[in-house]
C-alpha positions as CSV (number, residue, x, y, z in Angstrom):
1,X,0.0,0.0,0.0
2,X,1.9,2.9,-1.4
3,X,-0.9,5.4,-1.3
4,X,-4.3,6.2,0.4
5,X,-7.4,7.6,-1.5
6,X,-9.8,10.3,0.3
7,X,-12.8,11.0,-1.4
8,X,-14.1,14.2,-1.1
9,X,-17.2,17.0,-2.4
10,X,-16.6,21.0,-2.8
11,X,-20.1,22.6,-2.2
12,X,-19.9,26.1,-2.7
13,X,-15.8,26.2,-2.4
14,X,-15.9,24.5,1.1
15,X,-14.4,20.8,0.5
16,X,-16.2,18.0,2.9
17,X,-14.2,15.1,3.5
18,X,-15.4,11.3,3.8
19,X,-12.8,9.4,5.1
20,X,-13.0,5.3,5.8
21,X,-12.9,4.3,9.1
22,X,-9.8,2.6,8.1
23,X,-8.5,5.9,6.4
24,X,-9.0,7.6,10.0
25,X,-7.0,5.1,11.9
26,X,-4.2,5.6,9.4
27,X,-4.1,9.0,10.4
28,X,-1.1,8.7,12.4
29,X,0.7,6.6,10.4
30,X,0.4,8.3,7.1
31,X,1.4,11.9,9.2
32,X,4.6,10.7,10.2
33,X,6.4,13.7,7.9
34,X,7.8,16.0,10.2
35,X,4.7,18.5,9.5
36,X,2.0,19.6,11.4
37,X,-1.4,18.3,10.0
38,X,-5.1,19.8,11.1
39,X,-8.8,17.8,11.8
40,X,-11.8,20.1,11.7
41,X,-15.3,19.5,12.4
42,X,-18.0,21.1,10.6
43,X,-21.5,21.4,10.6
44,X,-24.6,23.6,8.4
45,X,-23.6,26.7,10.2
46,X,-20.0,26.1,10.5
47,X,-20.1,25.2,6.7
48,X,-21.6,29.0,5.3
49,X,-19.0,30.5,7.8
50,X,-16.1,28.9,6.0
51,X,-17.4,30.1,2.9
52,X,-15.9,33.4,3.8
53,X,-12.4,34.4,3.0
54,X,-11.5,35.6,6.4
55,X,-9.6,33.8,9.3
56,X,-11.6,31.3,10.1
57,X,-12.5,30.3,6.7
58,X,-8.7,30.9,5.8
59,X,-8.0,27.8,8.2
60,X,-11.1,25.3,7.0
61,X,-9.2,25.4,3.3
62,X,-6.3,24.9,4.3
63,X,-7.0,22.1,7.1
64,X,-6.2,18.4,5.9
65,X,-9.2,16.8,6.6
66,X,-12.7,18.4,7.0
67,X,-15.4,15.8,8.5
68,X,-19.0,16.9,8.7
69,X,-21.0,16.2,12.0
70,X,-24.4,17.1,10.3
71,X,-26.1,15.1,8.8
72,X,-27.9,17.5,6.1
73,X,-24.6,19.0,5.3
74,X,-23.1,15.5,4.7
75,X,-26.2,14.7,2.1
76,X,-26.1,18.0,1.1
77,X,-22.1,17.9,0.1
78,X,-22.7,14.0,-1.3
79,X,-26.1,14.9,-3.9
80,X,-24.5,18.6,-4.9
81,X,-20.8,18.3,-4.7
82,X,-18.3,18.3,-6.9
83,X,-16.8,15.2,-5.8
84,X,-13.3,14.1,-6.0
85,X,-10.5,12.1,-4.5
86,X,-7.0,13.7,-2.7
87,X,-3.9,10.8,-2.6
88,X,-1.5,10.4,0.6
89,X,1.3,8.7,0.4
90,X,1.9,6.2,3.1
91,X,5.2,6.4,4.5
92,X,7.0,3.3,3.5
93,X,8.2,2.1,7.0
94,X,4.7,1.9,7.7
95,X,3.3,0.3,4.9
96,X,3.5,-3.2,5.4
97,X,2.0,-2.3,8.6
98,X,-1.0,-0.5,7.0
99,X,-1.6,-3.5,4.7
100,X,-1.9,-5.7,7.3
101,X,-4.6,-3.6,9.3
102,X,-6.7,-2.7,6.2
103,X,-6.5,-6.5,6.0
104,X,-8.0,-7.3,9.1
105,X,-10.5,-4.0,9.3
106,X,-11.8,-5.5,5.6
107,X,-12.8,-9.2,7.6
108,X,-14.9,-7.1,9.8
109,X,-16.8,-5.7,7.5
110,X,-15.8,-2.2,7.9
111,X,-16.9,0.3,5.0
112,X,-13.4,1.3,3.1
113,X,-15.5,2.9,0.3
114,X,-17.5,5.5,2.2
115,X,-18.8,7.8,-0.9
116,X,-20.5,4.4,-1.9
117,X,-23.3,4.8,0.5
118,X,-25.1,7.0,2.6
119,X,-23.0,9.9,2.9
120,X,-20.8,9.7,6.5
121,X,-21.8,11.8,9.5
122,X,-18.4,12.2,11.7
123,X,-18.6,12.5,15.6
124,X,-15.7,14.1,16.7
125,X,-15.6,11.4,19.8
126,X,-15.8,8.5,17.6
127,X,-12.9,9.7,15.5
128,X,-11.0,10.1,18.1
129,X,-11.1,7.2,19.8
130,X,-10.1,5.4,16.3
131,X,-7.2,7.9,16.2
132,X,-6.2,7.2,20.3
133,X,-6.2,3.6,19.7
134,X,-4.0,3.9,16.7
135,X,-1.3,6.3,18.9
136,X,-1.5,3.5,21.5
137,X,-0.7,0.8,19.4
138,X,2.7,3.4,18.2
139,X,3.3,3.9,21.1
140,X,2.6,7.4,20.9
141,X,2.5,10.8,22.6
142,X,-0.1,13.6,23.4
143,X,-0.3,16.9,24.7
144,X,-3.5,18.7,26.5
145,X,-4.8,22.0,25.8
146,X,-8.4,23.4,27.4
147,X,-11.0,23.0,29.9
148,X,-10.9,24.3,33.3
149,X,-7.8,22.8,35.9
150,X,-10.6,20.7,37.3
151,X,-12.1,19.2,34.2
152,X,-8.1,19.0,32.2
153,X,-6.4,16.6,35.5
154,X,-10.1,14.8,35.2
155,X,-9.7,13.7,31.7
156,X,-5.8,13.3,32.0
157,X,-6.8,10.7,34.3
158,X,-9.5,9.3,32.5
159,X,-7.2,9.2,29.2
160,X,-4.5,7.2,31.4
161,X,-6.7,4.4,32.3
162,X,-8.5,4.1,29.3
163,X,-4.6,4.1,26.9
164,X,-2.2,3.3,29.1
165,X,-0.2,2.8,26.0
166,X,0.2,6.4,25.6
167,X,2.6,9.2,27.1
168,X,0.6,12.1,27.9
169,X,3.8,14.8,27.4
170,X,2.2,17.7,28.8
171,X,-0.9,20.0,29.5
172,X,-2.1,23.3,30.0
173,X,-5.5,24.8,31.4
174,X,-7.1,26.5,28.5
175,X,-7.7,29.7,31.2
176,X,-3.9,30.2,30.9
177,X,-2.4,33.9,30.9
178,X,-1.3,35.6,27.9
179,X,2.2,35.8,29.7
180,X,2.2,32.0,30.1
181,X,1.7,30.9,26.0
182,X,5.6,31.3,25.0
183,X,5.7,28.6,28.0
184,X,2.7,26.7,26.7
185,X,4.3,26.9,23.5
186,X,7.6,25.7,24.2
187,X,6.0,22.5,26.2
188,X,4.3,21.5,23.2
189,X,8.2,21.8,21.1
190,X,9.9,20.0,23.5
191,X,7.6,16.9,24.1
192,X,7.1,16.5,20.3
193,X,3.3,14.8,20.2
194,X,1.9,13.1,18.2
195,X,-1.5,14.4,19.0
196,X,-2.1,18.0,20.2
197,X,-5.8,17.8,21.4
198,X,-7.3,21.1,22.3
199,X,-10.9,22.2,23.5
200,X,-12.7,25.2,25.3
201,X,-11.9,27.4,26.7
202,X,-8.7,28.6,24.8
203,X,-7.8,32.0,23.5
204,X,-9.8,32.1,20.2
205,X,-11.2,28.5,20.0
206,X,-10.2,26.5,17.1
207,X,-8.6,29.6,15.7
208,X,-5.8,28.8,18.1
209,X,-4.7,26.4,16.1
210,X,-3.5,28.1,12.9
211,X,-2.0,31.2,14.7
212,X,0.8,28.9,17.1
213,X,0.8,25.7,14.5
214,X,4.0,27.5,12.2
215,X,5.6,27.7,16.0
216,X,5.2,23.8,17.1
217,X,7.1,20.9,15.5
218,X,5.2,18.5,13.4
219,X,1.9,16.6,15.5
220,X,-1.8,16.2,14.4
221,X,-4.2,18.9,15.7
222,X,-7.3,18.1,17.1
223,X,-10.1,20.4,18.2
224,X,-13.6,20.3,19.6
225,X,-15.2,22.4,22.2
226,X,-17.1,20.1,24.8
227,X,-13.9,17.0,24.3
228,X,-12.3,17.3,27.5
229,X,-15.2,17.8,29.5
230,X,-16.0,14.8,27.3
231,X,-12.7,13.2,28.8
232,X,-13.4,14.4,32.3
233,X,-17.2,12.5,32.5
234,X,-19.4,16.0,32.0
């Protein structure tokens, strides 16, 4: 497996992603490059926003993968799209690796076509649980961003016991000063994740994101509001 296919639809200039299951849990194997890679979440309202030219639809273009978690926009982007297919090429330490898993994700049954169907409707904690387990079975690392002190050592503790496989590098309240980010910032270089997750509260929301990622070495990011209250059992 040299290469992995994402199909995709543009409606109205905004590009919707539908990703396999399979193509998720990849993820972390087909980003190891040494560059930073973003996830966003989208939905009907989110969707006309990022058909604006300004930041926030600035950083839906340029984000790697764009999942819908509405329905209507899904079917929407699926019946009216212009639909098409982006290629990654899969790192060739992992591919023999990658072979094997599509192998054994195909004897389950799991949907590796998803454009072939009903059009996919993403939940943000669904994907990434498929993209923890994958870390864990690396080996990998993560970093914390968001939620109140109470609610981030809650779901550091809940993330511990549920993938003891992975090294949680760092964290960081997301009601931080703005005299504390160039620390935040440097915890995030130095521990090298392979997962930055981030949630509310943080200075800007997902906007966060593109305005520090030029500053951290390479890592998936991951945002959505309510996930570490998610994490913490709220």
């Amino acid at each position: 497996m040299e290469s992995l296919n994402i199909p995709n639809a543009i409606l109205d200039n905004v590009r919707i992603d539908f990703p396999s299951q399979f193509v998720l849990s990849a993820l972390p194997y087909l980003w190891d490059d040494e560059r930073n890679h973003q996830i966003c979440f989208i939905n009907t309202s989110q969707w006309q926003s990022a058909k604006n030219r300004d930041e926030y639809g600035s950083m839906i273009a340029s984000a790697d993968i764009i999942l819908s978690r509405d329905r209507n926009l899904a079917e929407r982007a699926h019946a009216h799209g212009k639909k098409a297919l982006r290629s990654w090429s899969v790192p060739f330490i992992h591919q023999i690796l990658l072979d094997a898993l599509y192998e054994s994700m195909e004897i389950e049954n799991i949907d590796a076509h998803p454009m072939e169907k009903d059009p996919e409707v993403y939940r943000p904690q669904k994907v990434l649980t498929l993209l923890l387990s994958a870390i864990e079975k690396r080996n990998g690392s993560i970093f914390l961003l968001g939620g109140s002190p109470v609610t981030l050592i809650k779901a550091e503790k809940n993330i511990r016991a549920t993938y003891p496989g992975i090294t949680i590098v760092g964290s960081m309240h997301g009601m931080y000063r703005p005299q504390e980010e160039l620390a935040l910032i440097q915890a995030i270089q130095k521990g090298n994740p392979t997962l930055i997750l981030a949630g509310d509260p943080i200075p800007a929301g997902e906007r966060w994101i593109p305005r520090h990622m030029s500053t951290t070495r390479s890592g998936i990011f991951f945002y959505y509001g309510p996930i570490l209250r998610w994490f913490a059992g709220r």
